[in-house]
C-alpha positions, -999 to +999 in steps of 0.1 A: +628+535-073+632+505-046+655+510-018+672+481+005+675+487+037+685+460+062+675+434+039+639+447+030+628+458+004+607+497-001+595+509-034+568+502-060+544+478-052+523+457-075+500+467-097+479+444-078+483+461-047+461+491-039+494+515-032+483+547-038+510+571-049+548+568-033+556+602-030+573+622+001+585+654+009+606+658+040+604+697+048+621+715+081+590+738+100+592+771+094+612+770+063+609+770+030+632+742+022+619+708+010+633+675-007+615+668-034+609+630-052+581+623-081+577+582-081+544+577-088+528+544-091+492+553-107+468+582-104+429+579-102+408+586-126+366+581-133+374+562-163+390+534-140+360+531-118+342+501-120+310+515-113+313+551-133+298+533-165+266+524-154+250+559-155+214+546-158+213+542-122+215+577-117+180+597-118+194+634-112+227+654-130+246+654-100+273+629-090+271+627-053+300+621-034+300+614+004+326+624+032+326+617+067+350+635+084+361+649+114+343+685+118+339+689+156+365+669+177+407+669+175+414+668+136+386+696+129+411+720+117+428+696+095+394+685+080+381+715+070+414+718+049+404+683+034+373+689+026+380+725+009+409+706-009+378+684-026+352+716-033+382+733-053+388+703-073+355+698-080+343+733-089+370+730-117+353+705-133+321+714-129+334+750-149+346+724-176+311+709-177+317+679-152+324+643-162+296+633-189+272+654-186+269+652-147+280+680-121+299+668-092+285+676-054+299+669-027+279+662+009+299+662+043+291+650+076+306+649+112+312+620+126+336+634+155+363+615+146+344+584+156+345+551+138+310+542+150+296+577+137+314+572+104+297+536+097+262+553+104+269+584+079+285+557+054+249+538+056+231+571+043+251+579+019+249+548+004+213+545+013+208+583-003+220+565-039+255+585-036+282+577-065+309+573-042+324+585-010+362+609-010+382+625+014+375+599+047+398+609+074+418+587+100+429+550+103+401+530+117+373+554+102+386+546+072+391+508+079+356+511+090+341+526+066+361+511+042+344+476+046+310+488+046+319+507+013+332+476-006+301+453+005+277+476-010+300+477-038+308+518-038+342+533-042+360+550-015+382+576-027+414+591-012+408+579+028+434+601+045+452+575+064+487+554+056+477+529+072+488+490+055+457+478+063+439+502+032+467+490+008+459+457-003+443+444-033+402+463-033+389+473-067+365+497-046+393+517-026+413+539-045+444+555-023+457+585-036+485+596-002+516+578+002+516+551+035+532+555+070+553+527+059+568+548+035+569+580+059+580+565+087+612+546+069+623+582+049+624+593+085+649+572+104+665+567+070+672+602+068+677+611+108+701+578+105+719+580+074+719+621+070+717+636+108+740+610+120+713+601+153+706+567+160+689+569+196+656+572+189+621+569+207+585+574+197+558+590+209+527+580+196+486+587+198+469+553+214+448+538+185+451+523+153+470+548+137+495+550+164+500+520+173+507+511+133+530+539+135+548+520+170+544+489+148+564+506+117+590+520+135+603+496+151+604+467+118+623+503+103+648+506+133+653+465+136+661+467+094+687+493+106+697+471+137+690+498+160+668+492+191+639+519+200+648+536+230+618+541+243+580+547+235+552+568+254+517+576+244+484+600+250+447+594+248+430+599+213+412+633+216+437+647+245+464+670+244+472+648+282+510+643+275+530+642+304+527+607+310+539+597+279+570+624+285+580+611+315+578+573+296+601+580+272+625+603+290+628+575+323+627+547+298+657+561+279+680+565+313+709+567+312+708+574+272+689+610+260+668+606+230+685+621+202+652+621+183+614+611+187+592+596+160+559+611+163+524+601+155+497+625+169+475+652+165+486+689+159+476+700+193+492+670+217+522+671+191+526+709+199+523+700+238+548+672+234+577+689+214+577+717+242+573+695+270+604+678+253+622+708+245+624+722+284+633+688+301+656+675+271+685+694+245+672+716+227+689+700+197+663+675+203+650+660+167+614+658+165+603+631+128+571+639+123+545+618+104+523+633+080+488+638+098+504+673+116+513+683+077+521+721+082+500+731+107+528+733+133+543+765+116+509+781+129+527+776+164+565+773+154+566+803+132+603+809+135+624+785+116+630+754+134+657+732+119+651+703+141+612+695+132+612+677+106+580+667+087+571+639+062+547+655+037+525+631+015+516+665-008+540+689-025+545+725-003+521+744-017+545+773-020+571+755-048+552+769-077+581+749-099+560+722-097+529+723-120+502+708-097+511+731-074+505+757-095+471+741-105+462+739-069+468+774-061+444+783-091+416+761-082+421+774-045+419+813-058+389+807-081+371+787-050+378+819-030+369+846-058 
């Protein structure tokens, strides 16, 4: 589906273009509602990798894949969800036998959420004769590492970031997610067109990802001609928010926000929406970007109808869906 909006034009992108999937599901916190949508432009699979024919350069009957990730520093919690998300999927097929004749294994290592740290484990995977690397998380670790990956001619599969800069044309990256441009223009399109708001700030982490996110937001809000009220933002690896609070509520006077896009980590979100919520309405709208996925109902239990958040997977609780249902297997026989 392509969608118009101020005289742009969203939707499937080239088969040229390394897109990943286009799929989004906007779910409230604390709720079990979701809208669902299913475009899809193109799923991985071995047979499409370049370098998955040459088997003679492998000496053992393992596939080794690599993943640096985040195990010690602000997005631990979330990685550790990544990374079991990769051991279920592979224990499946390894029960099937694996993919022609070789067993898929998977090494991880912390690199803090540091780009630099993510480059030096990327070397010795590649240097340790692994097939590929999976599951990289964050922009500019993946941006980093993403380089490094394609000049030693390795696929990197499924970085966890939305950032543009992975989506372009590179027969070594493989995106699976759906990108921030896509999250972040369901967002205002929906708080716009659906809730009727259309004062709206952003609060934002201060690196790559954020400032994309900044970036995003306001090409989505000019293609809506609507200006961003204001902006504030924290330091990576902080939950140090009240500066960026007091930014965006002074930089709003004399309007109120009637929303805030957010792009942050789970715990300076958390710090953020109640720092918002006892200075502003509480029928304050809080858009927020993927990276938080459902983590906040761990502290928004209740149902909160104005958190909304912009989901890149399915909710793992609508068992209509069938790779849902095939997630939740390969979870329980992990687990068993």
């Amino acid at each position: 589906q392509v969608f118009v909006i101020g005289g742009l034009t969203f939707g499937p992108f080239a088969d040229s273009c390394n897109q990943g999937m286009r799929q989004l599901w906007l779910v409230q916190v604390g709720t079990a509602a979701a809208c669902r949508g299913m475009e899809c432009s193109g799923v991985f699979s071995f047979g499409t990798c370049p370098c998955h024919s040459d088997s003679s350069t492998f000496h053992t009957k393992f596939l080794i894949f690599g993943q640096s990730i985040d195990l010690s520093s602000a997005y631990k919690a979330v990685s550790v969800l990544f990374t079991t998300g990769v051991l279920s999927a592979f224990s499946d097929v390894n029960r099937q036998g694996g993919i022609g004749g070789y067993r898929l294994k998977l090494v991880t290592l912390d690199d803090g959420y540091d780009p630099a740290r993510a480059v030096n484990n990327t070397v010795a995977f590649i240097r340790q004769g692994s097939f590929a690397l999976i599951g990289y998380l964050g922009t500019e670790v993946s941006i980093a590492c993403s380089a490094v990956a394609s000049a030693a001619k390795i696929p990197m599969i499924g970085p966890v970031s939305g950032s543009p800069a992975l989506r372009v044309p590179n027969k070594y990256v493989y995106m699976v997610r759906a990108g921030y441009v896509d999250e972040v223009f369901a967002l205002i399109n929906y708080a716009t067109s659906t809730l009727g708001l259309t004062k709206i700030s952003v609060f934002y982490q201060a690196d790559a990802f954020g400032q994309q996110g900044l970036a995003t937001a306001l090409t989505a809000l000019s293609a809506m001609n609507l200006p961003l009220l204001s902006n504030g933002s924290y330091p990576v690896g902080t939950a140090a928010i009240d500066d960026a609070v007091r930014s965006i509520v002074n930089g709003a006077l004399p309007f109120v926000p009637e929303a805030v896009l957010i792009f942050g980590a789970v715990s300076p979100v958390v710090a953020f929406i109640n720092a918002v919520l006892s200075v502003l309405s509480a029928d304050t709208v809080f858009l927020c970007t993927s990276p938080v996925g459902d983590m906040l109902t761990k502290f928004f239990p209740q149902p909160q109808t104005n958190i909304y958040v912009a989901c890149s997977v399915p909710p793992f609780l609508d068992t209509s869906l069938p790779f849902v249902r095939e997630y939740r297997r390969s979870m329980q026989n992990l687990n068993a």
